[in-house]
C-alpha atoms as a printed R data frame, in Angstrom:
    type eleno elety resid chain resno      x       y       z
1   ATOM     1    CA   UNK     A     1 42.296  94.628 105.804
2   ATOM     2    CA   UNK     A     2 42.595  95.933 109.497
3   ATOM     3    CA   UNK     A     3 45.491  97.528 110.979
4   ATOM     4    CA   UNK     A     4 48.140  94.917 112.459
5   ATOM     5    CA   UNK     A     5 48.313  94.229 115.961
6   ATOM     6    CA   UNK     A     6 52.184  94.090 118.089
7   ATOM     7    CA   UNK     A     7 53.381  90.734 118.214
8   ATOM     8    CA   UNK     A     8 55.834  90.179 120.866
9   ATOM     9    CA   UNK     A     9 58.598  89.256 118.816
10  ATOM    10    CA   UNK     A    10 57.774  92.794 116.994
11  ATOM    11    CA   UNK     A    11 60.645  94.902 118.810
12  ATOM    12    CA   UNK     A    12 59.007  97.580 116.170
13  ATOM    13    CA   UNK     A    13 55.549  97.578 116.140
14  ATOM    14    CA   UNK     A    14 53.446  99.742 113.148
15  ATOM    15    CA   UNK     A    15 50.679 100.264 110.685
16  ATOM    16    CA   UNK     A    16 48.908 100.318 114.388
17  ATOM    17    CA   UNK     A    17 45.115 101.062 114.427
18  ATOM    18    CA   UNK     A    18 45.602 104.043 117.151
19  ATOM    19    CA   UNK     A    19 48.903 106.215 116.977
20  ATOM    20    CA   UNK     A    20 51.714 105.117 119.654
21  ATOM    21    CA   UNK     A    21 54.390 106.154 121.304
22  ATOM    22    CA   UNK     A    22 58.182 106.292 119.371
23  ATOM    23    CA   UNK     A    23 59.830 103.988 120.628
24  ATOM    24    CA   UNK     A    24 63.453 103.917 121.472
25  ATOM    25    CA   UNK     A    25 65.706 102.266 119.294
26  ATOM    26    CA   UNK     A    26 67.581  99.341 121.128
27  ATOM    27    CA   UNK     A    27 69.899  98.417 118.159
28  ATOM    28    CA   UNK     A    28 73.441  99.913 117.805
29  ATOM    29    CA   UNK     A    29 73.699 102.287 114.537
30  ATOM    30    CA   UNK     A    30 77.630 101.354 113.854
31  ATOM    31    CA   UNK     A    31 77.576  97.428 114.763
32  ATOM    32    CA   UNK     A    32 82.303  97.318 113.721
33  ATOM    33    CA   UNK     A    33 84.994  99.093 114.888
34  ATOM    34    CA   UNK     A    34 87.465 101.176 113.285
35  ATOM    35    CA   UNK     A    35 89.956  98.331 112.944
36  ATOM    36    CA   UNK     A    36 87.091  96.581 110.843
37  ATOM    37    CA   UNK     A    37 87.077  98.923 107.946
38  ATOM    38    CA   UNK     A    38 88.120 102.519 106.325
39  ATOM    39    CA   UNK     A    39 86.319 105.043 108.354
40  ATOM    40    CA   UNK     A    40 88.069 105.748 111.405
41  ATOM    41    CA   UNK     A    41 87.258 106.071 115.293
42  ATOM    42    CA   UNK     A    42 86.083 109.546 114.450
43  ATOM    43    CA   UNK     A    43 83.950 109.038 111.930
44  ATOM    44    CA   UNK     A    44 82.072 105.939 112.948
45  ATOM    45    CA   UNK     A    45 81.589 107.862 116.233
46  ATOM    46    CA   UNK     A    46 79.953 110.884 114.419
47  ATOM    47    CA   UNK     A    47 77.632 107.871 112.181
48  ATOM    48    CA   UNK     A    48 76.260 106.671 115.276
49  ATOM    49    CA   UNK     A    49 75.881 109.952 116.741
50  ATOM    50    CA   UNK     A    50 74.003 111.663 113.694
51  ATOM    51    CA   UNK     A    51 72.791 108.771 111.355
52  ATOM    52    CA   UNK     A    52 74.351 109.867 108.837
53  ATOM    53    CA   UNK     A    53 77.641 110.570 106.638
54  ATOM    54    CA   UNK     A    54 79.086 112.435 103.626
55  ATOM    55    CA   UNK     A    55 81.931 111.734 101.590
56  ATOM    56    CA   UNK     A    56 82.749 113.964  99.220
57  ATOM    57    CA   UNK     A    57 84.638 112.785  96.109
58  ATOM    58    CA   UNK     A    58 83.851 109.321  97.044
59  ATOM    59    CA   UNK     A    59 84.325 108.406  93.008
60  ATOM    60    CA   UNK     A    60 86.188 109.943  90.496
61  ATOM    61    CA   UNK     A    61 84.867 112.741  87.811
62  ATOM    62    CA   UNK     A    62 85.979 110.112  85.341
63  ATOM    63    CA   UNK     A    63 83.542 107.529  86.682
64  ATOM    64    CA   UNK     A    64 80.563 109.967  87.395
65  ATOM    65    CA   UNK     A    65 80.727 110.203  83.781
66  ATOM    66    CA   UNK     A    66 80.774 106.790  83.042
67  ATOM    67    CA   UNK     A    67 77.533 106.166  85.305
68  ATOM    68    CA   UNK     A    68 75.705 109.172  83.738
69  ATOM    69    CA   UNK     A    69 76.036 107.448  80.247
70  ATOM    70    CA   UNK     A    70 75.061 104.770  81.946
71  ATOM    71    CA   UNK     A    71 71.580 106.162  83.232
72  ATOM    72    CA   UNK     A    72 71.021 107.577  79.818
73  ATOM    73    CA   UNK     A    73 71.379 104.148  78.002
74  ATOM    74    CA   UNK     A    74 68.947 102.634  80.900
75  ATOM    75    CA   UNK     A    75 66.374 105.339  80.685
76  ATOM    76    CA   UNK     A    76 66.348 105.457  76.376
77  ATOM    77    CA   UNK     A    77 66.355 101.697  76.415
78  ATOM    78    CA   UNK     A    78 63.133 100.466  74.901
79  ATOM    79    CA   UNK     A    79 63.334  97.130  75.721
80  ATOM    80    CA   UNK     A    80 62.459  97.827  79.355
81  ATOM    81    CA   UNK     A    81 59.258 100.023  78.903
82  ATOM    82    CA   UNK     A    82 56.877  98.902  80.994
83  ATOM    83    CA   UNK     A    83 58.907  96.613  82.995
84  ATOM    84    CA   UNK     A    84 57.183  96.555  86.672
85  ATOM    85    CA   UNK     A    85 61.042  97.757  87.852
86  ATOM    86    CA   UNK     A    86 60.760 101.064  85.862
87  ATOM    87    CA   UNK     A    87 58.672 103.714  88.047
88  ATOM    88    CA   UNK     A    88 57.890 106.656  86.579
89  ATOM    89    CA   UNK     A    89 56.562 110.175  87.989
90  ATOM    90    CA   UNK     A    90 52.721 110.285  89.020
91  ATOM    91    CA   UNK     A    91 52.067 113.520  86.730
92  ATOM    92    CA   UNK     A    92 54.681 113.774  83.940
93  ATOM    93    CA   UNK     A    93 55.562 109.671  83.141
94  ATOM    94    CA   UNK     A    94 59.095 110.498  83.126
95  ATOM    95    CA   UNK     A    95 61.412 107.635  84.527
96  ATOM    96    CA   UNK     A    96 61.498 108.470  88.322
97  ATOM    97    CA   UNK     A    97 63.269 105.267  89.677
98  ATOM    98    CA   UNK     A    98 64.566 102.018  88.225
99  ATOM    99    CA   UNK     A    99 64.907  99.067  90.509
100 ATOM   100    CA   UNK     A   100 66.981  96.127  90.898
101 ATOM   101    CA   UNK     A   101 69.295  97.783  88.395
102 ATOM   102    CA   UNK     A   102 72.207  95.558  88.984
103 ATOM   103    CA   UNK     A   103 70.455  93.301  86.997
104 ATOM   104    CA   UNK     A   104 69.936  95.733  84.255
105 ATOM   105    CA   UNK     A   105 73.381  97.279  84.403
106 ATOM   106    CA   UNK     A   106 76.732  95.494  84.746
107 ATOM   107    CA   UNK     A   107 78.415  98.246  85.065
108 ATOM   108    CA   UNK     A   108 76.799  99.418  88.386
109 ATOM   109    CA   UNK     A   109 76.361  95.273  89.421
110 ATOM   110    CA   UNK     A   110 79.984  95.647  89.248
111 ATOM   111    CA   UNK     A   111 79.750  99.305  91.504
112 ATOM   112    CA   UNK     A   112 78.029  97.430  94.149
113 ATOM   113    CA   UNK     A   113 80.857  94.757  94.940
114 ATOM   114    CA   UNK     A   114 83.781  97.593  95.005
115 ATOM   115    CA   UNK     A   115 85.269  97.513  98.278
116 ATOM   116    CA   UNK     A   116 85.096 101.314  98.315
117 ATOM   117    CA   UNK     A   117 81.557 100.298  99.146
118 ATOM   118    CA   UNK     A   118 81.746  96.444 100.459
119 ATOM   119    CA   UNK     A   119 84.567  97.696 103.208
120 ATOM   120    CA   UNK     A   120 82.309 100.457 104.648
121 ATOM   121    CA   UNK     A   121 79.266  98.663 104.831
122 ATOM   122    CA   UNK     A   122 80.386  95.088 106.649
123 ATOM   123    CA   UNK     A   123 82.163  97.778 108.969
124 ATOM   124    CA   UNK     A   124 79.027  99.820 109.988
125 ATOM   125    CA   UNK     A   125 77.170  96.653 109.937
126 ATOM   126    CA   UNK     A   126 79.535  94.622 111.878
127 ATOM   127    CA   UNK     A   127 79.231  91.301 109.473
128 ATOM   128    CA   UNK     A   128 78.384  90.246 105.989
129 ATOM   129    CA   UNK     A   129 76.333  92.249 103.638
130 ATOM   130    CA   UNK     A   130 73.816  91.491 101.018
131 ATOM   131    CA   UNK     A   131 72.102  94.194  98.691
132 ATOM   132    CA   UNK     A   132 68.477  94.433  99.791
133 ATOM   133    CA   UNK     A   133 67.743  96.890  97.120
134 ATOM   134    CA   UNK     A   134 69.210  98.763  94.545
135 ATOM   135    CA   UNK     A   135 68.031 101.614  91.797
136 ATOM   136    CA   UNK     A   136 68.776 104.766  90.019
137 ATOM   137    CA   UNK     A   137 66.799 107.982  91.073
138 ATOM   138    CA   UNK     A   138 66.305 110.866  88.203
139 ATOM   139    CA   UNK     A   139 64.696 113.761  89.474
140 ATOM   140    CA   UNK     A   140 64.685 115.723  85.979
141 ATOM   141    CA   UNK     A   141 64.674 119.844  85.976
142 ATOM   142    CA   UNK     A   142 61.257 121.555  86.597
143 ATOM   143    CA   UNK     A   143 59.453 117.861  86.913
144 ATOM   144    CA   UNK     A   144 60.880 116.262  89.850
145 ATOM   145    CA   UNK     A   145 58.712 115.025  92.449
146 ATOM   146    CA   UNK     A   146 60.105 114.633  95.970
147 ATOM   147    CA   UNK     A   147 59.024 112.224  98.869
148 ATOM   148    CA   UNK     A   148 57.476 113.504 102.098
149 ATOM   149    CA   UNK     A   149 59.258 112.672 105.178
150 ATOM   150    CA   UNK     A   150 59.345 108.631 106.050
151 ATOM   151    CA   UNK     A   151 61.952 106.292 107.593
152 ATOM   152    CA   UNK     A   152 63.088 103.606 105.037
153 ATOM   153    CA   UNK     A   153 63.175 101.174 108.123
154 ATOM   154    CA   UNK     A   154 59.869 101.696 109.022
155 ATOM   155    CA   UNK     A   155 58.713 100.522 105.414
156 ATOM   156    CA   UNK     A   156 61.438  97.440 104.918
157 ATOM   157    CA   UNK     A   157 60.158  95.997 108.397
158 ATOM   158    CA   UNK     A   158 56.139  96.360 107.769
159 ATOM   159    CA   UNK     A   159 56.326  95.355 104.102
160 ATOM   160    CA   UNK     A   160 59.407  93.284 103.730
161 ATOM   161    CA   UNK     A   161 59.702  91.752 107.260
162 ATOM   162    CA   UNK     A   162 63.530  93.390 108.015
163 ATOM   163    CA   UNK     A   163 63.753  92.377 111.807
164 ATOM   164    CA   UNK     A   164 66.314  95.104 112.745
165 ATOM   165    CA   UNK     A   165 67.600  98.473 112.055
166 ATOM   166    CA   UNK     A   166 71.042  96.704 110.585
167 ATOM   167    CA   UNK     A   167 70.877  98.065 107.280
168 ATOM   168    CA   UNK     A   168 72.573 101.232 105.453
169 ATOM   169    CA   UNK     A   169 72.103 103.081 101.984
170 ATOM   170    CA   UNK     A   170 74.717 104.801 100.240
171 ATOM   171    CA   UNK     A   171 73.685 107.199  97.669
172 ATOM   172    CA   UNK     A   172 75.847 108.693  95.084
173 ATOM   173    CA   UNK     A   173 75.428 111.884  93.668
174 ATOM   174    CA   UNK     A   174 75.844 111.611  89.916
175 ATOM   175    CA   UNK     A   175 74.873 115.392  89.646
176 ATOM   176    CA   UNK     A   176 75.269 118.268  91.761
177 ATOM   177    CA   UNK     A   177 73.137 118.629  94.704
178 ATOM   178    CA   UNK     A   178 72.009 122.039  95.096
179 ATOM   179    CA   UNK     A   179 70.400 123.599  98.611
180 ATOM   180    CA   UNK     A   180 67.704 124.141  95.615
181 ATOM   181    CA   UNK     A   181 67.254 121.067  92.922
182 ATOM   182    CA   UNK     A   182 65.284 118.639  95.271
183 ATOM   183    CA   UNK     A   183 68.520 117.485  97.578
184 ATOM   184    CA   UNK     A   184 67.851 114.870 100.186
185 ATOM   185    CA   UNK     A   185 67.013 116.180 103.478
186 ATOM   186    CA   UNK     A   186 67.837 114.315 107.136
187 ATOM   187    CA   UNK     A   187 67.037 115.149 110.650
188 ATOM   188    CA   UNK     A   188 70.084 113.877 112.082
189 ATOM   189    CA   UNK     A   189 69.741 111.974 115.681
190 ATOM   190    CA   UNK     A   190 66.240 110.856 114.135
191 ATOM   191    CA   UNK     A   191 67.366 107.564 113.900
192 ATOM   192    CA   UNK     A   192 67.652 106.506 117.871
193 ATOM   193    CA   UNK     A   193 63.845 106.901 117.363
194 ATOM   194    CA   UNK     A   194 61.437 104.793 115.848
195 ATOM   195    CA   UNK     A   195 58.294 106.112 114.835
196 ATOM   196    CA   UNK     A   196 54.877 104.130 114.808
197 ATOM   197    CA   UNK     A   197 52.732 104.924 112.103
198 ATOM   198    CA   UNK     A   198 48.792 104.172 111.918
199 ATOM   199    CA   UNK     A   199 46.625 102.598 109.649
200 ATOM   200    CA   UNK     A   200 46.607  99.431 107.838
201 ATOM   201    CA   UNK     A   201 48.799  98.323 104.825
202 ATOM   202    CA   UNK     A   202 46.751  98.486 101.696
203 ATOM   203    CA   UNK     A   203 46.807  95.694  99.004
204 ATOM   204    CA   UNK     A   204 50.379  96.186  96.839
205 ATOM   205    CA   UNK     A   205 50.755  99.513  98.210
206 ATOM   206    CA   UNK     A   206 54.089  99.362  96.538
207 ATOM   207    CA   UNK     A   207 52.704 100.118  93.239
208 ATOM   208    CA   UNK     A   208 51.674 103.810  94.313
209 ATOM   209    CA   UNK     A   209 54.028 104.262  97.106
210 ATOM   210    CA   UNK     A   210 57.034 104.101  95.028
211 ATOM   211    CA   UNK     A   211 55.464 107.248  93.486
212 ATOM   212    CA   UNK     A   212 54.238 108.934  95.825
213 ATOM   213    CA   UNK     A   213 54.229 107.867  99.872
214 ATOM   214    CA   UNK     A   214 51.319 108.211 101.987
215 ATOM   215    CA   UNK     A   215 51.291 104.821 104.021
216 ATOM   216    CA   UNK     A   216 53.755 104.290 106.417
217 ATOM   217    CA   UNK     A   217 54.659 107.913 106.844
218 ATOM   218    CA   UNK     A   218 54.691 109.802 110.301
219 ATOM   219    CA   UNK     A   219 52.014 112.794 111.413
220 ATOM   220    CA   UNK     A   220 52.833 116.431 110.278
221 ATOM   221    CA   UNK     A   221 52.665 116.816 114.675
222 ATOM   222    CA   UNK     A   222 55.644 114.021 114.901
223 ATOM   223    CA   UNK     A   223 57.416 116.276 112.180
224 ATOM   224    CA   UNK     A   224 57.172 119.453 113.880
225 ATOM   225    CA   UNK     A   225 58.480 118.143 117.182
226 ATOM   226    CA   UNK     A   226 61.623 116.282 115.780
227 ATOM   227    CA   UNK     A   227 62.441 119.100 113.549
228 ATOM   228    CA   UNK     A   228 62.377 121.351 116.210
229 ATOM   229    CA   UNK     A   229 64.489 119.311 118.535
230 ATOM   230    CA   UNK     A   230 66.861 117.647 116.091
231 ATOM   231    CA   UNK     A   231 66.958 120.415 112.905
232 ATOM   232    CA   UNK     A   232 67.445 119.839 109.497
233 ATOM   233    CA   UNK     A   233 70.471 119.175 107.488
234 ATOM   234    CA   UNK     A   234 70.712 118.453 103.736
235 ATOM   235    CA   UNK     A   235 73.177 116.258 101.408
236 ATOM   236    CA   UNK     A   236 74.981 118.922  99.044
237 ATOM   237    CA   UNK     A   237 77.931 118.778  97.183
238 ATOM   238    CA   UNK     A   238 79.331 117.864  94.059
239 ATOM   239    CA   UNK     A   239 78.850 114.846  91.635
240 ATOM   240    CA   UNK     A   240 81.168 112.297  92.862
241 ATOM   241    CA   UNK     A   241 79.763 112.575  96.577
242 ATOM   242    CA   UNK     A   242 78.492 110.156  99.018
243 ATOM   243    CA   UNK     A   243 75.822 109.908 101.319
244 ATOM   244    CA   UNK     A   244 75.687 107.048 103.365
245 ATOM   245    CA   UNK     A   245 72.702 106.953 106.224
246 ATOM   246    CA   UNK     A   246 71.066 104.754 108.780
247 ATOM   247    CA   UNK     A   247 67.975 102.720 107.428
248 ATOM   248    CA   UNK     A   248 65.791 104.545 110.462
249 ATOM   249    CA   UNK     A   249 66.784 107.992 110.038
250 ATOM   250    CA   UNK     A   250 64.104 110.849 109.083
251 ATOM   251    CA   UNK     A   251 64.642 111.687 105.702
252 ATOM   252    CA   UNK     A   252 62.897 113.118 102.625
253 ATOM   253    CA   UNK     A   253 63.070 115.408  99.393
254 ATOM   254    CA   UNK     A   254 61.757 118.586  98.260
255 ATOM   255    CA   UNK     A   255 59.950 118.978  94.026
256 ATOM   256    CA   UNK     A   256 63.089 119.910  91.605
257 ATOM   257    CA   UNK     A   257 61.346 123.311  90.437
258 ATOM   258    CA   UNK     A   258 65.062 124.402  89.556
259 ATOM   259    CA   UNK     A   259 66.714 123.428  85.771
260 ATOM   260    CA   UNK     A   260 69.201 121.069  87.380
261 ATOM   261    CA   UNK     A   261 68.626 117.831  87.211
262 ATOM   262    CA   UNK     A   262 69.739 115.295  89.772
263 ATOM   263    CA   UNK     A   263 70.236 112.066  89.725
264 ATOM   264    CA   UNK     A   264 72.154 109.223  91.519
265 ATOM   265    CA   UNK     A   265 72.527 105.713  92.055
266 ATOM   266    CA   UNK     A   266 71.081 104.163  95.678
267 ATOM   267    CA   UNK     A   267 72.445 100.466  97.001
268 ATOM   268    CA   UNK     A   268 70.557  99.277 100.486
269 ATOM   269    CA   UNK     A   269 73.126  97.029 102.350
270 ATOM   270    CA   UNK     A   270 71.660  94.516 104.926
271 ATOM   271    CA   UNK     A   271 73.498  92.394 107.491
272 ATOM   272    CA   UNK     A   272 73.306  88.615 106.801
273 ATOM   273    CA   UNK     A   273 72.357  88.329 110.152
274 ATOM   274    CA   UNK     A   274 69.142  90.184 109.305
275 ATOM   275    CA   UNK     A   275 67.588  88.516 106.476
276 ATOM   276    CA   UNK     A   276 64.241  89.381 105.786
277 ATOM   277    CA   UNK     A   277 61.459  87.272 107.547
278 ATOM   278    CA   UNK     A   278 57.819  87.257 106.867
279 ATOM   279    CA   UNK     A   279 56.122  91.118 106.744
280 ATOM   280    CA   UNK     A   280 55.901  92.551 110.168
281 ATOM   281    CA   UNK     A   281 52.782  95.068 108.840
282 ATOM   282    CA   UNK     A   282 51.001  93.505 105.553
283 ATOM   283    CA   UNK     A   283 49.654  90.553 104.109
284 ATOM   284    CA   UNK     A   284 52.226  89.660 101.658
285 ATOM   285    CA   UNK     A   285 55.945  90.935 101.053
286 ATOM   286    CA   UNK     A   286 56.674  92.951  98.512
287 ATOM   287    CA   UNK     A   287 57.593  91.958  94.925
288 ATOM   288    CA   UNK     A   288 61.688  90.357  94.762
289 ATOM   289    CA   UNK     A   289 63.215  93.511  92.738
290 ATOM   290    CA   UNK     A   290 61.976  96.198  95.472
291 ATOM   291    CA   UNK     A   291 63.239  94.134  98.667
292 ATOM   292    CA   UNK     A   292 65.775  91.029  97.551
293 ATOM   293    CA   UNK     A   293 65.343  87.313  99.492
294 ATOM   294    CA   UNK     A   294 68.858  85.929  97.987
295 ATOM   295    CA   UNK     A   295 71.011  86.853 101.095
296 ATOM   296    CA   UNK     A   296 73.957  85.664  99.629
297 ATOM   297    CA   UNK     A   297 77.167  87.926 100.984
298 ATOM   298    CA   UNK     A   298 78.625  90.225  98.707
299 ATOM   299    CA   UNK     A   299 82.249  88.997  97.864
């Protein structure tokens, strides 16, 4: 396979054979206004500024408990061993991820249509929103893996053909997230930027990526120079909180080397108006439960 070459419908161009440029994002970060939805001028202002957002308390300490017992029936069920949605850690072969888990799980299908959730995302998205992905993340004490730095966006538009940056994840913390036990990490600003990266798309690169990224991510140069510019701030707080950030912003995660667990469950909304098309940087798209083609709206 040989690196892809820009197309000039490709407002994004990667997986490049020779390193370019970043290029400046066009797209809006907050597409609604505050009469659209709960967060207010404030707020959606500071999103569009930074990338980023956290709400703390977002759901109750009664329902954090009701989700844990819900990722401990989903990890100790047998009857999904081996299922190509269940991703486990690269040394240990504990449960690291479990996608499309709104299939698995009613109770968190039933998470992702609250309008808690539904309200916020049509409003930073300015339409209609479909899940593109869903999972649980464990990252268990002393065996955690993290992921190097990467831009979601960068991934979803080689490898599952999203045209635009019109997407947003929320992530909510079903444990505590320490400065210490593997807590996400953003560059905020990042996300005005998008960064090329080089090389070709291997052959269902998902099947390794998902445990440990090395396609698709940027130089340790590219890191240096928007961490020095832009800094580094982390998503801490208590279980209950809510981090919801811009599909292109520069994130990634430290090992958990600590005895705290943490774990949390991650829904990608996408505009309607940005269905996925055919892979901007690889052969094939990736498999249905990592990137979803049923754009139906959430109700």
């Amino acid at each position: 396979m040989t690196a892809v070459a820009p197309s000039a419908h490709d407002l994004y161009p990667t997986r490049l054979a020779e390193a370019g440029e970043p290029i400046q994002r066009t797209h809006p970060t907050v597409w609604g206004s505050a009469d659209d939805g709960p967060f207010d001028p404030a707020a959606l202002e500071a999103h569009e500024e930074r990338g980023f957002s956290i709400l703390p308390d977002f759901i109750t300490a009664e329902e954090v408990g009701k989700y844990r017992a819900e990722l401990d029936r989903l990890v100790s069920d047998s009857t999904i061993t081996g299922d190509e949605r269940v991703v486990t850690e690269k040394a240990s072969g504990e449960v690291r991820s479990i996608f499309e888990v709104t299939s698995l799980s009613p109770m968190i299908e039933q998470l992702a249509r609250d309008p808690r959730l539904v309200t916020r995302a049509q409003q930073l998205l300015g339409s209609q929103v479909y899940l593109h992905q869903t999972r649980v993340n464990y990252m268990p004490g002393f065996k955690g893996n993290g992921f190097y730095w990467h831009s979601d966006f960068e991934t979803w538009h080689a490898e599952d053909g999203m045209p635009a940056p019109r997407a947003v994840s929320c992530s909510i913390a079903l444990t505590p997230n320490y400065p210490y036990n593997g807590g996400l990490m953003v560059m905020p600003g990042s996300h005005k930027e998008f960064i090329p990266s080089v090389g070709a798309t291997p052959e269902n690169n998902h099947a390794s990526s998902l445990k440990e990224q090395t396609v698709g991510v940027p130089s340790t140069e590219v890191i240096t120079d928007m961490a020095h510019r832009l800094g580094i701030d982390q998503f801490t707080g208590p279980a209950g909180s809510a981090l919801w950030f811009d599909s292109n912003i520069m994130h990634g995660s430290g090992n958990n080397i600590t005895p705290f667990p943490r774990s949390n469950i991650f829904l990608v909304f996408n505009s309607v108006e940005n269905a996925l098309t055919d892979p901007f940087g690889a052969d094939q798209p990736r498999p249905e439960h990592i990137a979803s083609r049923s754009f139906t709206p959430l109700s």
